[in-house]
Structures are given as structure tokens and as C-alpha cells.
KESE-304368 format. One record per residue (C-alpha): residue number from 1; residue in one letter; x, y, z. Coordinates in pm, whole numbers. Each point is the difference from the previous one (the first is absolute). Example, Ala and Ser with C-alpha at 12.3 -4.5 7.8 and 13.67 -1.06 7.14 Angstrom:
REM residues 2
{n:1 res:a x:1230 y:-450 z:780}
{n:2 res:s x:137 y:344 z:-66}
//
This chain:
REM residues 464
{n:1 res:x x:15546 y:16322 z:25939}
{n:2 res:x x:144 y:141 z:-304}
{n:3 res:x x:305 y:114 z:-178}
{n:4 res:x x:49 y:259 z:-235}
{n:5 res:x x:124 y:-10 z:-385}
{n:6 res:x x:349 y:123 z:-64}
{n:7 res:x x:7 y:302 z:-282}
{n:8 res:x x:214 y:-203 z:-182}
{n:9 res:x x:-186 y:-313 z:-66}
{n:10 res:x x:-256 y:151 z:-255}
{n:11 res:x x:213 y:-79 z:-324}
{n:12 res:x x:27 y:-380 z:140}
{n:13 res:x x:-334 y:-25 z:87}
{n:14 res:x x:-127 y:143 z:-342}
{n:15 res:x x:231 y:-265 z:-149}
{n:16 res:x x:-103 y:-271 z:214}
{n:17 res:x x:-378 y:103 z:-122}
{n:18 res:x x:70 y:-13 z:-306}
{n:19 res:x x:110 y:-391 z:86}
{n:20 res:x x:-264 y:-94 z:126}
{n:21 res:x x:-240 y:123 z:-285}
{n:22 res:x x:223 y:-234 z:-196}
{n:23 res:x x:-47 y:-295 z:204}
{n:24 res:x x:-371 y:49 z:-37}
{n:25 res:x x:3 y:-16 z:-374}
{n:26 res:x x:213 y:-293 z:39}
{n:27 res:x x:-181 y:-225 z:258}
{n:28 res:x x:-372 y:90 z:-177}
{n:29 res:x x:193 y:-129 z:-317}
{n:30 res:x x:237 y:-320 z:109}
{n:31 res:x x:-194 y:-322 z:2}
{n:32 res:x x:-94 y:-108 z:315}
{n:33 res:x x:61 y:311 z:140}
{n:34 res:x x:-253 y:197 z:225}
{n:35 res:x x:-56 y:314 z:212}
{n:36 res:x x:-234 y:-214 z:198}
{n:37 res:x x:209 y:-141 z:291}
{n:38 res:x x:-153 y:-315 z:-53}
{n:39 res:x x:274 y:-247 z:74}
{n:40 res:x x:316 y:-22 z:302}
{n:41 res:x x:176 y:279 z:-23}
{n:42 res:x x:-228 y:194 z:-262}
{n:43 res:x x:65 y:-169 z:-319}
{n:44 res:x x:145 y:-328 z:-164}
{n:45 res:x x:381 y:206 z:29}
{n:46 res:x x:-41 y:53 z:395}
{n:47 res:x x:104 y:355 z:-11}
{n:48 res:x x:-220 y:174 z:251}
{n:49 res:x x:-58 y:277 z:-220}
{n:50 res:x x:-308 y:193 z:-98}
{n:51 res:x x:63 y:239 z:-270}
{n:52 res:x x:-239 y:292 z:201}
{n:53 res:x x:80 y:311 z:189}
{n:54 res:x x:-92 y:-23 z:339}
{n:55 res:x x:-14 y:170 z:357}
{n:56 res:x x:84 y:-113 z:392}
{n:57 res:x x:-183 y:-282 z:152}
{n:58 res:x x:-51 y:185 z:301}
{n:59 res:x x:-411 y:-67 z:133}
{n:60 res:x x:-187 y:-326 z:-82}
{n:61 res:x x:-337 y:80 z:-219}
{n:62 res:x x:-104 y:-327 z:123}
{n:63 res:x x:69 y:-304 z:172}
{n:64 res:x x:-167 y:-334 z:-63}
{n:65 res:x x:-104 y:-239 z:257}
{n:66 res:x x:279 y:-256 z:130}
{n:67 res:x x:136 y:-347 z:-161}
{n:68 res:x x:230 y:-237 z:68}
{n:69 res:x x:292 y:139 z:-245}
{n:70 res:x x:349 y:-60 z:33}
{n:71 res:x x:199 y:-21 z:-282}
{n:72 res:x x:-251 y:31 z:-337}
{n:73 res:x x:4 y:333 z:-141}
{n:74 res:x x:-303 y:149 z:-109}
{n:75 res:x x:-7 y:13 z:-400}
{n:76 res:x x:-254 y:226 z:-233}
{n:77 res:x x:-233 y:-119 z:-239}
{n:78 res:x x:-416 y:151 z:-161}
{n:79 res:x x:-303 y:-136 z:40}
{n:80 res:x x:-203 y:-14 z:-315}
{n:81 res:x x:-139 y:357 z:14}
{n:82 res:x x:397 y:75 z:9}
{n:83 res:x x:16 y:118 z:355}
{n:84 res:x x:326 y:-96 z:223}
{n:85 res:x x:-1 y:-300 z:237}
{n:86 res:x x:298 y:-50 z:209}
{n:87 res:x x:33 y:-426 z:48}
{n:88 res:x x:227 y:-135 z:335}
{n:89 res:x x:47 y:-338 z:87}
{n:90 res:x x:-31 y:-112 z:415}
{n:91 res:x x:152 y:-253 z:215}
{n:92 res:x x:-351 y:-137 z:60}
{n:93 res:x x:-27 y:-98 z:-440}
{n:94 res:x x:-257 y:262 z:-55}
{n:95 res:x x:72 y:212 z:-298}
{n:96 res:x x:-133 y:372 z:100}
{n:97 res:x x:-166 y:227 z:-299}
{n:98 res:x x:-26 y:429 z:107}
{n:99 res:x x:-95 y:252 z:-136}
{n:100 res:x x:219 y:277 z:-53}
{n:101 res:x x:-231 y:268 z:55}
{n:102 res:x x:-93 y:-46 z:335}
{n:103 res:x x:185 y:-325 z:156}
{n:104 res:x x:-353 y:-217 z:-22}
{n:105 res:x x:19 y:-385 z:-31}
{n:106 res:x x:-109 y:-97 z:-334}
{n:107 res:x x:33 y:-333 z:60}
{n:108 res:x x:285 y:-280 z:185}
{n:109 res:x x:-10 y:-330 z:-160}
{n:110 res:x x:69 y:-320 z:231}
{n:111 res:x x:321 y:-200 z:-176}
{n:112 res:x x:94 y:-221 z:299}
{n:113 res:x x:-238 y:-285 z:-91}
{n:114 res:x x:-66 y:-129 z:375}
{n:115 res:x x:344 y:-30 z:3}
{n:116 res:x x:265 y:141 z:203}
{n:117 res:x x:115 y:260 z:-256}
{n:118 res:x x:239 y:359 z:-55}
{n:119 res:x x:4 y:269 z:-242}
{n:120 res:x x:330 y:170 z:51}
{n:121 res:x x:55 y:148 z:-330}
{n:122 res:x x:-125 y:259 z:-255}
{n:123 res:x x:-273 y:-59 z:-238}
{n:124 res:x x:28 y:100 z:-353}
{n:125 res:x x:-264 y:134 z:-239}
{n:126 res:x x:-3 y:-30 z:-385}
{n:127 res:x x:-80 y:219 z:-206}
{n:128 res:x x:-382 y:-195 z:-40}
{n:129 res:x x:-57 y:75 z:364}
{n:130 res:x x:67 y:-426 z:139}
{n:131 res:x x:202 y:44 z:337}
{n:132 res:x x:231 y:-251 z:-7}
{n:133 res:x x:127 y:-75 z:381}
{n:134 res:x x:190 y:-315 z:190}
{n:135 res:x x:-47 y:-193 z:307}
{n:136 res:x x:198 y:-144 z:209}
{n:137 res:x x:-77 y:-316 z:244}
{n:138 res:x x:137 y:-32 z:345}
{n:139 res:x x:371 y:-35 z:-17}
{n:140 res:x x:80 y:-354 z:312}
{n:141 res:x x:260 y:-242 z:-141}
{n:142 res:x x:129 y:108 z:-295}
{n:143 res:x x:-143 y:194 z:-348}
{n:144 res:x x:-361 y:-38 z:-140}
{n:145 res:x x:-146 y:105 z:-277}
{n:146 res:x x:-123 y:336 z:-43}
{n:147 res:x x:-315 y:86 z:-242}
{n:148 res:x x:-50 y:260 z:-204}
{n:149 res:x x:-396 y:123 z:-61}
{n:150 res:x x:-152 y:199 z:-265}
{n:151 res:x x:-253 y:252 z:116}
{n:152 res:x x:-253 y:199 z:-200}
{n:153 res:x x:-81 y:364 z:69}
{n:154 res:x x:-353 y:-115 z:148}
{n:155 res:x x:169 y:-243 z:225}
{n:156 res:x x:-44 y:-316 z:-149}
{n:157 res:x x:273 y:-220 z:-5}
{n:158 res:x x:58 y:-150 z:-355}
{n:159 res:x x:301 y:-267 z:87}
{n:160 res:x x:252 y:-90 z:197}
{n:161 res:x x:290 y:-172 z:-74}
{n:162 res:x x:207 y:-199 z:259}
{n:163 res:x x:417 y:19 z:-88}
{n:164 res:x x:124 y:-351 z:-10}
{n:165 res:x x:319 y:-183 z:113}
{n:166 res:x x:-64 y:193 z:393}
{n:167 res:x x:22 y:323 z:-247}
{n:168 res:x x:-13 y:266 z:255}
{n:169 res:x x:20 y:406 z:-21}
{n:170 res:x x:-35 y:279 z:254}
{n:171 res:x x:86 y:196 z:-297}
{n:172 res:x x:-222 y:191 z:-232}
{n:173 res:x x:-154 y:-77 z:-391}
{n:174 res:x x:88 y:240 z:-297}
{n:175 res:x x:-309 y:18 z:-235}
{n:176 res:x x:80 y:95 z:-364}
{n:177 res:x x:-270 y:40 z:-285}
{n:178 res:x x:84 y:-45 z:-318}
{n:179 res:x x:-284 y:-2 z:-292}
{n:180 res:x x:-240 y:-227 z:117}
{n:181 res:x x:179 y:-182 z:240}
{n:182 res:x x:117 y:25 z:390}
{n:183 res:x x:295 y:-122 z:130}
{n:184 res:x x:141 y:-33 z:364}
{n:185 res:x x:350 y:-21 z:95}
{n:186 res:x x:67 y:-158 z:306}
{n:187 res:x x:302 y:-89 z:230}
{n:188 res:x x:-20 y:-339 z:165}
{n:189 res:x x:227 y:-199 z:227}
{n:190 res:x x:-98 y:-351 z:-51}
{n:191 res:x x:146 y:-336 z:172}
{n:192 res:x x:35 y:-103 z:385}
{n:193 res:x x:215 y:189 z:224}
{n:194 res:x x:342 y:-200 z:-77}
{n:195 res:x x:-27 y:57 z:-368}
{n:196 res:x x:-239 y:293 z:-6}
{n:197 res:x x:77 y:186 z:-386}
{n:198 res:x x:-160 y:332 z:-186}
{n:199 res:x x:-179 y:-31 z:-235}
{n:200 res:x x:-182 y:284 z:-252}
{n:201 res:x x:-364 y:-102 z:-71}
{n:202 res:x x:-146 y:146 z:-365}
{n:203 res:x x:-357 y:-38 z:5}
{n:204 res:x x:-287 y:135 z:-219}
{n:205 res:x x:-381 y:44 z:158}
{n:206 res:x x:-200 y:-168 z:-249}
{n:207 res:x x:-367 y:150 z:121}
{n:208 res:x x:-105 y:-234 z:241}
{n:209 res:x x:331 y:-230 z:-39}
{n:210 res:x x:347 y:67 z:62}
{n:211 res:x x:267 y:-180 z:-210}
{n:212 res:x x:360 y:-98 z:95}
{n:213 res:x x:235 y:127 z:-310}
{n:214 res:x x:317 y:-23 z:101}
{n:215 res:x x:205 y:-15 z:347}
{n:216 res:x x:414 y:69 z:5}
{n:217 res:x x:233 y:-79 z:254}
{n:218 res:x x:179 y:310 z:123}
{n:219 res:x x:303 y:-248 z:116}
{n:220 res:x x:93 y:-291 z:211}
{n:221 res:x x:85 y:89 z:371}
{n:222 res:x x:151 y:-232 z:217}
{n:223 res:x x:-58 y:-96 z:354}
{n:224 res:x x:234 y:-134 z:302}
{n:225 res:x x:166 y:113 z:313}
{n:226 res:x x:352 y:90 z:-113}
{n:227 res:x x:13 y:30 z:-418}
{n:228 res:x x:-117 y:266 z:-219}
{n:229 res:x x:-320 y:12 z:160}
{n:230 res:x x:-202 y:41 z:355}
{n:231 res:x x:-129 y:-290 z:214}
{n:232 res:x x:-328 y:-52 z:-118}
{n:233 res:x x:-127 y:18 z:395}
{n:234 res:x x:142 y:380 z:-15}
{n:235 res:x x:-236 y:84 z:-331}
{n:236 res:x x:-325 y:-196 z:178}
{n:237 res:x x:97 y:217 z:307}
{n:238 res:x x:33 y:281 z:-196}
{n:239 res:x x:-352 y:-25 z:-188}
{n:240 res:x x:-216 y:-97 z:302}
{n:241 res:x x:172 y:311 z:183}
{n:242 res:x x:-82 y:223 z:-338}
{n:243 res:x x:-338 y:-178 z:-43}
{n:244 res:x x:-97 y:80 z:394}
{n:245 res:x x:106 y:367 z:-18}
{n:246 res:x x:-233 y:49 z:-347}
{n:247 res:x x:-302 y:-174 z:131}
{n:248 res:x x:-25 y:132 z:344}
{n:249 res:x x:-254 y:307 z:42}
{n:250 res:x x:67 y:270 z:66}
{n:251 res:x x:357 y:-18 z:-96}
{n:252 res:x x:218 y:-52 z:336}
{n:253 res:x x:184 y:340 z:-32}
{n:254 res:x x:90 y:295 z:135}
{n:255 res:x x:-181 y:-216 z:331}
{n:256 res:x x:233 y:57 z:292}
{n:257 res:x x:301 y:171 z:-210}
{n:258 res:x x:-19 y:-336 z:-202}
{n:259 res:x x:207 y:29 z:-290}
{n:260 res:x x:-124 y:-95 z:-394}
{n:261 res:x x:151 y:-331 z:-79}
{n:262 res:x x:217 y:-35 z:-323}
{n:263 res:x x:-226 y:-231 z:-144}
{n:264 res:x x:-249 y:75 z:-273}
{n:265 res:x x:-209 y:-146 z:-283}
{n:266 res:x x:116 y:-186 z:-294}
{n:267 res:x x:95 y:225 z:-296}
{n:268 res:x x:-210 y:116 z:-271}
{n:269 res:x x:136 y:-70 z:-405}
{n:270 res:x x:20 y:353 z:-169}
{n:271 res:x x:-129 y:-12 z:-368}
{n:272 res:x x:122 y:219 z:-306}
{n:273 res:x x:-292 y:14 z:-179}
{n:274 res:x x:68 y:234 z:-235}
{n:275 res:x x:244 y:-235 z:-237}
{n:276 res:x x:-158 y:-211 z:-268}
{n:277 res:x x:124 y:-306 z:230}
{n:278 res:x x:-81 y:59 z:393}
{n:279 res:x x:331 y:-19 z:210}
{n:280 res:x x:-45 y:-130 z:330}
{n:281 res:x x:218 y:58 z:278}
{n:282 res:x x:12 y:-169 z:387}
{n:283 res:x x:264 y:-5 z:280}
{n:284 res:x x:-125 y:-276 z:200}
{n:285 res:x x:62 y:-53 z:389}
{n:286 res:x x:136 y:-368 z:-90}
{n:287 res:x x:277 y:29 z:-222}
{n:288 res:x x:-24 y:135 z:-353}
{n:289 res:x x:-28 y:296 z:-169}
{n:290 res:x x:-110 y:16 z:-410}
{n:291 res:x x:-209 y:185 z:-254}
{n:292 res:x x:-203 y:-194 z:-260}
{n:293 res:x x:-189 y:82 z:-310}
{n:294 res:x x:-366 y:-117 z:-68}
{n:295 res:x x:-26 y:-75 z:-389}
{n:296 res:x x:-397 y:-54 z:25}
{n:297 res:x x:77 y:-372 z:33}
{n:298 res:x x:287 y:-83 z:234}
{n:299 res:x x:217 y:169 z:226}
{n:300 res:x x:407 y:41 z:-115}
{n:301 res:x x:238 y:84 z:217}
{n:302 res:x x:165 y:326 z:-100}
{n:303 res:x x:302 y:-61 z:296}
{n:304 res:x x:22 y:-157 z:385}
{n:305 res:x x:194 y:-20 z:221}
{n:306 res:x x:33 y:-114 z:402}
{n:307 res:x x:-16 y:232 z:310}
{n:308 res:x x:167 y:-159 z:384}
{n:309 res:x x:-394 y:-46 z:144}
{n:310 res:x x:-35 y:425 z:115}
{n:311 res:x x:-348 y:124 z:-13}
{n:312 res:x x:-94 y:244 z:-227}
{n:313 res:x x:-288 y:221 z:-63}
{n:314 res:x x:-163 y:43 z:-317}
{n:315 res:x x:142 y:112 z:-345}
{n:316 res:x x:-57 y:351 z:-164}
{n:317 res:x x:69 y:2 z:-334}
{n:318 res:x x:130 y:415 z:-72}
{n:319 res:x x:-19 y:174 z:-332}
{n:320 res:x x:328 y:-28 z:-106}
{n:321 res:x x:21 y:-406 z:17}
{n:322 res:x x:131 y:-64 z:302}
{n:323 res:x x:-182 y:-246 z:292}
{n:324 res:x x:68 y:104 z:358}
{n:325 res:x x:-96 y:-144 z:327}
{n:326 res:x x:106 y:-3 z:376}
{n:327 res:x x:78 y:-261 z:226}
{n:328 res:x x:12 y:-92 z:379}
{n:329 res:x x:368 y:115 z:19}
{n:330 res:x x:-82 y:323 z:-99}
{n:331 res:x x:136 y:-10 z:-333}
{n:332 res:x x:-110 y:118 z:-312}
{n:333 res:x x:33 y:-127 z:-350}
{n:334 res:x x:-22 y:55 z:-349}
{n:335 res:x x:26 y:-209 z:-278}
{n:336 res:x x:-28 y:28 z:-408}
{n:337 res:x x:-318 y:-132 z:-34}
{n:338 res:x x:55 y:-164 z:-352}
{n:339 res:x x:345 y:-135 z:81}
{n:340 res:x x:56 y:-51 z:382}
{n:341 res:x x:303 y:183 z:29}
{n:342 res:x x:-28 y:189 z:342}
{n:343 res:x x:53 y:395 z:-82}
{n:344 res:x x:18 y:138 z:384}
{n:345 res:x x:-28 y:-63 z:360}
{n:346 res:x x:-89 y:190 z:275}
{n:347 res:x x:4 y:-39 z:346}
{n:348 res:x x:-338 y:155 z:214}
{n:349 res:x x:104 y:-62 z:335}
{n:350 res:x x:-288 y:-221 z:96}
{n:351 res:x x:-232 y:-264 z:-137}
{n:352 res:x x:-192 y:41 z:-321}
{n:353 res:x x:-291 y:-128 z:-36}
{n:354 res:x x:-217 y:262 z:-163}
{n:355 res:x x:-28 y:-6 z:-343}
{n:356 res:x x:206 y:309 z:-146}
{n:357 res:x x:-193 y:292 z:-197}
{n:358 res:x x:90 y:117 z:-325}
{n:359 res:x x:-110 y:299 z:-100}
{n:360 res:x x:104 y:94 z:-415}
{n:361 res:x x:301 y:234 z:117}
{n:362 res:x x:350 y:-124 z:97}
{n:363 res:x x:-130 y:-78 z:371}
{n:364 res:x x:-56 y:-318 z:209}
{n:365 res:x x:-184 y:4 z:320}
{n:366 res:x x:72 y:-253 z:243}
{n:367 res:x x:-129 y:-55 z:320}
{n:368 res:x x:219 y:-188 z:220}
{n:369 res:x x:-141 y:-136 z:356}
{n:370 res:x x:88 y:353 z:163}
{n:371 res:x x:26 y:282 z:-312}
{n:372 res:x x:-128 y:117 z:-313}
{n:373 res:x x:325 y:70 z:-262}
{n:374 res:x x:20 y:102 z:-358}
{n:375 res:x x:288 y:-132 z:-263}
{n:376 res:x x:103 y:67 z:-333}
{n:377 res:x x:-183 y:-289 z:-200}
{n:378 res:x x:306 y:2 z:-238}
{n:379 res:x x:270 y:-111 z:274}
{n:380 res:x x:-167 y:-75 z:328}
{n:381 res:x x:126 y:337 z:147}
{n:382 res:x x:-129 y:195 z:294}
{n:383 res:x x:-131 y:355 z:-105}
{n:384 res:x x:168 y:249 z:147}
{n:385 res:x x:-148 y:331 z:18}
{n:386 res:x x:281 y:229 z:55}
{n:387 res:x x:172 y:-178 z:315}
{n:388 res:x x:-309 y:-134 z:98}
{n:389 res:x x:-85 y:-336 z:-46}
{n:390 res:x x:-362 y:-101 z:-146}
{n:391 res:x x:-70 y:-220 z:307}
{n:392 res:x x:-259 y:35 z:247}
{n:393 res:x x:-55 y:-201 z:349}
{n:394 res:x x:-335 y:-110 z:-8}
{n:395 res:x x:-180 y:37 z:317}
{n:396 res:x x:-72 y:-403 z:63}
{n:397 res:x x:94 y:-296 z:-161}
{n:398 res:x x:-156 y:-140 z:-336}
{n:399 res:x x:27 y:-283 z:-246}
{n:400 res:x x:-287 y:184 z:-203}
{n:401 res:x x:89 y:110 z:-363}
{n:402 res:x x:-2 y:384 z:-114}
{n:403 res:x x:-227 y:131 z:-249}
{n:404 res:x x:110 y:305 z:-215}
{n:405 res:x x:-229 y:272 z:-152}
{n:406 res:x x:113 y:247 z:-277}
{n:407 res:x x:126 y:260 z:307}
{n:408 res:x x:-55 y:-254 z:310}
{n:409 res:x x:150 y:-299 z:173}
{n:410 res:x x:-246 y:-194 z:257}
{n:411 res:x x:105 y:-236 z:297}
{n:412 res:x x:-203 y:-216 z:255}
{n:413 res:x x:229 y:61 z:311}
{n:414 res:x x:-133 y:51 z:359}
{n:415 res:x x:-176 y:318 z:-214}
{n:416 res:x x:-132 y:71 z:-346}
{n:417 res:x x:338 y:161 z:-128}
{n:418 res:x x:-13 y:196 z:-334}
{n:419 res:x x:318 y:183 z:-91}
{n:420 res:x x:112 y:147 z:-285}
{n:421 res:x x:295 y:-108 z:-272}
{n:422 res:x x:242 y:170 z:184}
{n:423 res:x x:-104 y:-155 z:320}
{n:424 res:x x:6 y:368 z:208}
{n:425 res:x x:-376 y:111 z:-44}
{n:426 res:x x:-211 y:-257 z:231}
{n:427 res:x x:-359 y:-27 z:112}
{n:428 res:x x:-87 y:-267 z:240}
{n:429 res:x x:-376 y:-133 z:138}
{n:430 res:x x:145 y:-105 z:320}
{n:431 res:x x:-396 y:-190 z:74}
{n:432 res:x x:106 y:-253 z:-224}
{n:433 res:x x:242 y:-304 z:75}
{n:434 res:x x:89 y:-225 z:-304}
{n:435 res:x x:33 y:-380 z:118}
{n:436 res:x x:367 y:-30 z:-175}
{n:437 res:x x:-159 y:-223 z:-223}
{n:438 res:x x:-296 y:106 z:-237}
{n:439 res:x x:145 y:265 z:-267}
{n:440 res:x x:-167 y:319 z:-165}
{n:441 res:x x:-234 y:4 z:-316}
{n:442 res:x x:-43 y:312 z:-165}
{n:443 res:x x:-283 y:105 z:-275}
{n:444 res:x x:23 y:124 z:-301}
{n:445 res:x x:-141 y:293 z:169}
{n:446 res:x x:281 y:55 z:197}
{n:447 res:x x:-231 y:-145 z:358}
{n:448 res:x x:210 y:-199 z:249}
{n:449 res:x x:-127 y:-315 z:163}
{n:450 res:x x:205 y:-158 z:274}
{n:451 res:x x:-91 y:-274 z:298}
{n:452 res:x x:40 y:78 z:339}
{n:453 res:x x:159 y:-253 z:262}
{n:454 res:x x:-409 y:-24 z:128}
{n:455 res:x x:-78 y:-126 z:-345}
{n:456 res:x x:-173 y:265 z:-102}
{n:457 res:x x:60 y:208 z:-337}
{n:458 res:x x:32 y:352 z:-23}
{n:459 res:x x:-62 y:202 z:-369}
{n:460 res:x x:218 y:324 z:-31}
{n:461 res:x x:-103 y:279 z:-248}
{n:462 res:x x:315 y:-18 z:-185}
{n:463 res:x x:-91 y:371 z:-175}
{n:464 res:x x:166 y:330 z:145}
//
């Protein structure tokens, strides 16, 4: 089903084109930056954007056999004749290679190591093609230590490297190249469960090593039953109920009018790699929020400060220096990204868990657990059109983060929703129904790959 364009929004969208011909000049030419959807989010910033014109998601051009998905979103990467590969982790370890041009297995490479193991988060691809992707061990008593894997493009797995100190992540790894060198920024909560801490991990993939360079405390949280902090038996019962939910295929929702928990994975850092010193910004689900700078050598902390234990989703860093993110209360925030000081707030009603999109206009999309809304990225807003709000009811619940286009917003809800900026013109492929989990990728081509809640993944042709 479709909507029509209004006569009057042909100036704004030849202005808004115009934008996003901008942004394309300016991602090809930022360091780190890509068109290539190749990490959480699409690039090291997080802001679901891909500067292309595209058209409705509205009929599948394929689907791929099922897998055990939940909460890893596919990411994009070549093979060495340069043709696209979409990569997705599964709660059985096995890191899943397809080809984009018909949904074919390429390959699924066994990281469990006879061990009871998880993948619950996006890979990430650098720029040489190495898939970098973590897994997760079986979460009983208390934390354990996650491992992160590097993963050629033929499948052969080059290293992996086990976080220490109970280091554990559900979150995702941001892969930057720089010259002849990758690094991988990753958030870690390290520590048992009464004096669990986070922790951001700097690494660089040395070939067939890894190397440690540098690991920063994001703060010091404290634990007990009546102080500044929880009961550490309300955080253990809080992970095992979180770490249940992710792992269980297929995801228990939508089963019997049962509702999507508020619980998701841990967030992904956002990276702006476009300044001669990467900044680095996380809002973790313990207690701290921060940015940091990466120097080549060490990490330096650019500004911290603590947060009362609400869970967040990830960071998107927008154009005009500002980090925003959601959290379980529904709120929305956004600070200066080089100074802390908070700039707005905004209130969405429900819990936000999806990564916000940032396209390279004044807009924000968010989607809270039950709607899609835009604000103004300079004060946190809602845009009204007239006396209409820029707020739409999506049609089930979802934790699962938009992904913009240069004329096109996509959400994984109980259907492949595509709308457009102003959130009036719709089309909907009511065959598909998103898990509330796994989020959107989108090629450089402007195709549309989403999972379905029976693990499979569906490819969109993203042109009108």
C-alpha cells in the first residue's frame, strides 16, 4: 500500500537531494568512512545512512535458507573479484557468508570450538575484506569471557583472541583502517558480577596475531542493595534474563500475543573517523558514559562522566557534533561530543533501544518500541508538519534500529516498513516479520537485506 507525494514537497526534496550528494562526497572522502555497510549500524559513526536514492521494499527478490539469528545484523563486505557478501553471526557460533545476488551460502564457518558457544552480535568487515566477529560462551553463574575471531573472506579463521579479566560483550567491534594497519574498538565489561566494570578494548590485527594496545576504564560503578548502585543479584538476574531472550531461536515473540522484552544487546562504541585523532564514544548499560581520543598509541580521555545503571542503546555520532542515544525509559539524549555538556532531551514515549539514524539534514529518526519519529537534530524537537506530528505507530513492536536512504527510512516491525522523510508515503511487505532484534543493512546500491523471525534473510531491490 502506498501514499502519494504532496505538490509541495518537491523544493524539499530537491534540497534534501542535493544533501545527500554531499554526504557521498564526504563519506568516500573521511577516513574510515565507507558506503559499504560493513560494520553495526553501517559505518564506524552508527548513522544508518546510505547516501543512495532508493524505492519501497515491498516484494522479496529472494530469500535465503533459515539460521539461527537473533540479534546479529547482517553486515556487507566483497569477495576478491569485488562482488557483495552479506556476513551474519548465529546463536549456534557459525559465521554465515551469502551472496548478494541470489541468497546462496558461500560458506558458514564453525567458531564454537566443541564448546557450548553464541554469536549474538554483528560482524564487521575492514576495508581488506577480514570479518571480524565475537562469541559468546554460555552465560550460568556469573560473566565469562567472550572471544573475538578474525575471519578471512575464504573462511579461514586467522586468530582469535579471548578478552581477559571475565571480559565479556554482547556488543559489537568497530574496525578502522588506517595506512597499513587495522584496528578494533571494542566495549567490554570485565570483573565478576559484584564488581562487574566497562571497559574499552583498542586492539590492532597484526596478520595472524592480534595485539592488546591499550584498554581504558569508562568509570567505576558501584554495587549494593541500598547506595548508589543495584544489588548485584538484580544485574546477574538481569543478564541471564537478557542473555536467555538473545540466544533462544527463534526469538520468543509475537508467540501467543507475547510482548518484546526491554532487554537488548550491549552497546556498540561509535567512531569519528574522520579527525586526525579518532574520538570514541560509548553509553554503557553499567554506569558511565565518555568519549575518548585514540592518539595512535594510547587512549585519552576527552570527558566522562556516570549514568544511575539505565540501559542504553548504541551511540550515533550526527554531523553537527552531537552523540545521541535512547534508553529503556524512553528517553532520548544528546550530548556535545567533545565536551559532555548535554544539549537536549527528548522524551519518545517508549523504550529505545534501536540505534537512531542520521541522515545529513536537520532530522533524527528514532524508533521507539512502538513508533518511528523524526526530530530536529539541533534541539531534540519533534517535526511538526503543519499540525501534524512526524510520528508514526508502527504496526508491532521492535528493538531493531532504522536505516535511512537518501529519500527512505526502513524498519523491521511485524512487516518490512519503508516510509518516506515525512513519514505519510508508506509501502509495506506484509510476508515479512522482523524478529525485533536483527536490524537492516543497506548497499551501496540502494538493496535492502533484513532477517525474518524464521531466520531467514530477505534482499529488497532498493531501486524505484
Amino acid at each position: 500500500m502506498l501514499g502519494f507525494f504532496r505538490k509541495g514537497d518537491a523544493m524539499k526534496y530537491g534540497v534534501r537531494k542535493l544533501l545527500w550528494i554531499m554526504a557521498l562526497v564526504l563519506v568516500a572522502g573521511c577516513a574510515g568512512g565507507s558506503t559499504k555497510w560493513a560494520q553495526f549500524h553501517g559505518d564506524s559513526f552508527s548513522r544508518g545512512f546510505q547516501p543512495v536514492e532508493s524505492g519501497f521494499a515491498l516484494s522479496s527478490a529472494w530469500t535465503s535458507k533459515p539460521y539461527k539469528i537473533t540479534s546479529s545484523s547482517p553486515v556487507i563486505g566483497y569477495d576478491f573479484e569485488g562482488k557483495e557478501i552479506l556476513y551474519v553471526g548465529t546463536t549456534d557460533a557459525h559465521l554465515i557468508a551469502i551472496d548478494s545476488q541470489d541468497g546462496s551460502q558461500r560458506w558458514a564457518r564453525n567458531l564454537g570450538d566443541d564448546s557450548v558457544a553464541r554469536i549474538v552480535s554483528s560482524p564487521a568487515v575492514s576495508d581488506r575484506g577480514d570479518i571480524y566477529i565475537i562469541t559468546h560462551p554460555e552465560i550460568s553463574d556469573g560473566p565469562a569471557s567472550s572471544t573475538l575471531h578474525k575471519v578471512d573472506r575464504f573462511s579461514y579463521r586467522q586468530w582469535s583472541f579471548t578478552f581477559p579479566d571475565n571480559g565479556f560483550t554482547s556488543g559489537s567491534p568497530k574496525v578502522l583502517t588506517s595506512g597499513e594497519q587495522t584496528l578494533i574498538f571494542v566495549y567490554v565489561s570485565v570483573g565478576g558480577i559484584e564488581n562487574l566494570q566497562g571497559e574499552l578494548f583498542v586492539l590492532r590485527d597484526n596478520n595472524n596475531r592480534v595485539e592488546v594496545l591499550d584498554r581504558k576504564s569508562l568509570g567505576t560503578c558501584r554495587y549494593d542493595a541500598a547506595g548508589s548502585g543495584p544489588a548485584s543479584v538484580d544485574l546477574s538476574d538481569f543478564s541471564k534474563a537478557a542473555w536467555n531472550f538473545l540466544t533462544d531461536f527463534p526469538v520468543a515473540f509475537n508467540v501467543d500475543d507475547k510482548p518484546l522484552p526491554d532487554t537488548f544487546v550491549a552497546p556498540t562504541p561509535a567512531i569519528d573517523a574522520a579527525r586526525p585523532k579518532p574520538l570514541i564514544a560509548i553509553a554503557d548499560n553499567l554506569c558511565s558514559i565518555g568519549a575518548y581520543e585514540w592518539d595512535g598509541t594510547e587512549l585519552s580521555v576527552l570527558w566522562t562522566g556516570p549514568h544511575d545503571f539505565k540501559k542504553h542503546s548504541s551511540i550515533v555520532l550526527l554531523m553537527n557534533g552531537l552523540m545521541v542515544f535512547g534508553r529503556k525509559d524512553g528517553m532520548v539524549f544528546a550530548y556535545d561530543v567533545q565536551t559532555g555538556v548535554k544539549m537536549w532531551e527528548y522524551d519518545a514515549g517508549g523504550p529505545v533501544f534501536a540505534t537512531p539514524a542520521a541522515p545529513p539534514d536537520e532530522f533524527v529518526f528514532i524508533v521507539s518500541k512502538n513508533h518511528i519519529q523524526a526530530v530536529h537534530s539541533a534541539d531534540g524537537t519533534l517535526v511538526q508538519d503543519g499540525k501534524l506530528p512526524r510520528k508514526l505507530e508502527l504496526l508491532s513492536q521492535t528493538h531493531s534500529s532504522p536505516a535511512v536512504t537518501g529519500n527512505r527510512v526502513y524498519v523491521s516491525t511485524g512487516e518490512m516498513l519503508t516510509v518516506t522523510y515525512d513519514l505519510k508515503t508508506r509501502g509495506h511487505d506484509s510476508n515479512f516479520q522482523g524478529n525485533g532484534l536483527s536490524s537492516i543493512a543497506v548497499s551501496s546500491d540502494g538493496d535492502v537485506y533484513a532477517v525474518d523471525i524464521d531466520g531467514t534473510i530477505r534482499k529488497y531491490k532498493g531501486t524505484d
